[in-house]
N, C-alpha and C positions, 0 to 999 in steps of 0.2 A: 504494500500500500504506500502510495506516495507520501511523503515528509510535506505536510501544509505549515500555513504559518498564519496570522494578520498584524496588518499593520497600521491598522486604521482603527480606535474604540474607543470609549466611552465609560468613565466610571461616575462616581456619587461627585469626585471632585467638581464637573462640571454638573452634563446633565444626563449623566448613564443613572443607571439603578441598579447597580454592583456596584461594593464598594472596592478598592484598587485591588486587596487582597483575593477578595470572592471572585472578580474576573481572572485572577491568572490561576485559580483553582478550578475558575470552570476551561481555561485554554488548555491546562493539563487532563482534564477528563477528559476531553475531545482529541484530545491526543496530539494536540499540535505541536509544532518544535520550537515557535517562537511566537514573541508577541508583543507591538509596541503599543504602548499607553499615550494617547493624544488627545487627551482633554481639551477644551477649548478653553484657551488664553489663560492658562494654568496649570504650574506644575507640581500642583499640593499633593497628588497620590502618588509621585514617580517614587518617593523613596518607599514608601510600603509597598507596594506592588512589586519595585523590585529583590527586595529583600525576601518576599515569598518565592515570588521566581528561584531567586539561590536558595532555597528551599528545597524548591522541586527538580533543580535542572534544567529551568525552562529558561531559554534563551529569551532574554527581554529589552527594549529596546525603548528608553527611556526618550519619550518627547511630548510633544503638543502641538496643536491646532492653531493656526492663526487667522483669523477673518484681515483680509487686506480692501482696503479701497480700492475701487473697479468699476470703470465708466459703462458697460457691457451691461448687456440684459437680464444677463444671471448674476451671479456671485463667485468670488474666487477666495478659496482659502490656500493657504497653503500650510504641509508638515513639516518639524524641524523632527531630525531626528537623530538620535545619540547625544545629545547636550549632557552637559554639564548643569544638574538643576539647582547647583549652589550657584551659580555665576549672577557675581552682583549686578551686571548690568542688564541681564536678560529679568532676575528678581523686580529690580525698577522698573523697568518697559512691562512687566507684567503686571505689577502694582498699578501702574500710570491706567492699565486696561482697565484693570477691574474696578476701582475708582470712578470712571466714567460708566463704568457698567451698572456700578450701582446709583447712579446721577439716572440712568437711563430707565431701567426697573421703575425706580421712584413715579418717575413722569410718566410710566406706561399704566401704572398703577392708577394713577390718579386720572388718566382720560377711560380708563375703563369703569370708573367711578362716576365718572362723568357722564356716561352713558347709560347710567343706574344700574350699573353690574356691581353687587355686595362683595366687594373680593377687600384683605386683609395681606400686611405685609407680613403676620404671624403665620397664616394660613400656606401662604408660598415659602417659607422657612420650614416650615412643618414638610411639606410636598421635597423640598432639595434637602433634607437631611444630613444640612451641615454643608453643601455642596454648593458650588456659584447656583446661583438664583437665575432664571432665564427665561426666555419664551414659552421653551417645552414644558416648564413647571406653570404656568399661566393659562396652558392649551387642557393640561391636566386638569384644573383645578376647574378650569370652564365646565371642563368636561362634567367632571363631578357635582358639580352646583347645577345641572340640568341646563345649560344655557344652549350651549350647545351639542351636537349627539358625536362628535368624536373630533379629533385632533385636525383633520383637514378644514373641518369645519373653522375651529378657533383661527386659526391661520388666515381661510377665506374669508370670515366678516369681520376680527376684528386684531390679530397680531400680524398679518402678512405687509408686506411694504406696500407703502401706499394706502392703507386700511384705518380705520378711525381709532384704535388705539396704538399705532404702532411709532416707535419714534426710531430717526435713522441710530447705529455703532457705531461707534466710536473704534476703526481702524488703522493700521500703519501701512502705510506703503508697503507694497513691493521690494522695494530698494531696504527699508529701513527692516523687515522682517528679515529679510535672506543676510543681510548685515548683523544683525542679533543674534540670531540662530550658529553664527557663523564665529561669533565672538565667542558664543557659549561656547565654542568645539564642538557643532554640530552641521548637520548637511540638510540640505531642503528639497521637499520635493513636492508637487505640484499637486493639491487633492482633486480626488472626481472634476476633471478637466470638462465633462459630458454638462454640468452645470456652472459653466462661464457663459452656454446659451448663443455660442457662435456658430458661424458654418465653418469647416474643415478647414476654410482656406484660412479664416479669420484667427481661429483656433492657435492653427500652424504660425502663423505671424506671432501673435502672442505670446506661444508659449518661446520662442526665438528671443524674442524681448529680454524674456525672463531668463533663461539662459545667457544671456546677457550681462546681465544683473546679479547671475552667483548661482542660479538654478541647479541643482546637481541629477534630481530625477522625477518621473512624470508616474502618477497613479493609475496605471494599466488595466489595471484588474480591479474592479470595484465591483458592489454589487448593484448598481443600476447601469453599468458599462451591458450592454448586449454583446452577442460574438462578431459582431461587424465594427462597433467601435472600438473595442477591447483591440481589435486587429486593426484598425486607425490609430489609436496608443500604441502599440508596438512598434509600429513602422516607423511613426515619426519620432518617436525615441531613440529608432536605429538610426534615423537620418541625421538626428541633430547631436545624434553621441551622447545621449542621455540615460540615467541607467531609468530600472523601471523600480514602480512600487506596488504594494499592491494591498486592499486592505476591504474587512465587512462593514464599517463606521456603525456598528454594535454600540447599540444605547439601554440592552435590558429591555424592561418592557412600555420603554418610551417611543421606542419604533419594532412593536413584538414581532411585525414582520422577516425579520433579521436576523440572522441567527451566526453566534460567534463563527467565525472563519469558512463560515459556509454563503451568507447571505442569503439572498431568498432559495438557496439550495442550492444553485448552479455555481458559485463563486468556488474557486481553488487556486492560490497564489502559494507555487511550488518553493519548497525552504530555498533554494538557487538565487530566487529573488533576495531574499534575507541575506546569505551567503555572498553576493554580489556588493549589494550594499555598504556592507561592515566590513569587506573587503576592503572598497573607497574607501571608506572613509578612516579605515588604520594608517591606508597610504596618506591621507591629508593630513595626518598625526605625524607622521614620518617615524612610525614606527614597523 
């Protein structure tokens, strides 16, 4: 049986429902070889989760998620990965994030209030369980107070952009995340490419850009990648010299449809991928 991996998840730190320890106990029942922890805009679970990892044997691969600013019709995140999660200056650029994130919460709060939805900042504490506080905890909580009848819902009338509760994040550039990530001692690579929401060509220019700017590899294998884009990732990875990534962006049962290192069932990102990876990035250690 092939040696899987992911590279892509979600715990309690941000807006998963595992907490860092519990997912790398559920990547080792699933038998995976490896697994990196990419919370979004925080790296509060890296040190538990990896410390269970040297537990189990489980190859783990400490990073995080970054929302970057993006003129495009989708969104662009991108992964750092193998940092340094003591590095003070990635600690501040992180701090700086979650700061405006809780500026941002607040004011989301309050126009959903505004629209006489009874929602409580105890009530979404209670829902993130010690964890950054965020949309997906808001979409929950709708959910449960009967407003509305499940998560695409909360999204389509009232958290989605452009919608009457929604207010824009607070992101870093391009430049200034692949620069951080980079300072930690770590390498970046480009998440689910399939929602930047360009055509092929657009894409390609793009992700060129960002290669540009420090880029090191491109998320291949995702679990909304179908087998025709998945092989549109690979090629333009091959052309622009970039290595690949690949990951389930596993949130527990905040997106139950997902499942660790599988995705909606089809996803398989061969340990080779991992193996390639931490390859690079020993070499950019010079070790």
């Amino acid at each position: 049986m092939e040696a899987l991996v992911d590279l892509h998840t979600h715990s309690t730190a941000s807006d998963g429902t595992f907490s860092p320890e519990d997912l790398i106990r559920l990547a080792y029942k699933k038998g995976l070889k490896a697994l990196a922890l990419t919370d979004h805009d925080t790296i509060s679970g890296l040190e538990m989760a990896e410390k269970e990892a040297q537990k189990l044997g489980l190859d783990f691969v400490p990073g995080v998620e970054i929302s970057i600013k993006f003129e495009g019709p989708g969104h662009c995140h991108l992964l750092g990965y193998f940092i340094d999660y003591r590095h003070q200056g990635l600690l501040k650029t992180l701090a700086r994030l979650h700061e405006a994130r809780e500026k941002r919460n607040i004011q989301m709060v309050a126009k959903l209030k505004a629209l006489g939805i009874s929602i409580s900042w105890e009530e979404l504490e209670k829902i993130a369980g010690g964890g950054e506080i965020g949309r997906p905890h808001m979409a929950k909580l709708l959910v449960q107070k009967g407003v509305v009848k499940d998560f695409d819902e909360a999204f389509e009338k009232f958290l989605g952009k452009g919608k009457p509760a929604y207010v824009p994040k607070a992101r870093l550039t391009a430049e200034e995340a692949i620069r951080i990530i980079g300072e930690a001692g770590g390498i970046t690579s480009l998440a689910h490419p399939y929602y930047l929401g360009l055509s092929r060509e657009e894409t390609r220019a793009y992700v060129t850009s960002l290669k540009e700017k420090g880029l090191a590899a491109l998320e291949a294998y995702y679990t909304d990648h179908d087998e025709e884009y998945t092989t549109f990732c690979l090629q333009m990875a091959k052309d622009l010299d970039l290595l690949v990534s690949g990951g389930s962006d596993f949130h527990g049962a905040n997106k139950p449809e997902i499942e660790l290192g599988r995705g909606k069932g089809q996803l398989a990102v061969p340990y080779e991928v991992y193996e390639k990876l931490y390859q690079y990035w020993k070499s950019r250690k010079g070790q």
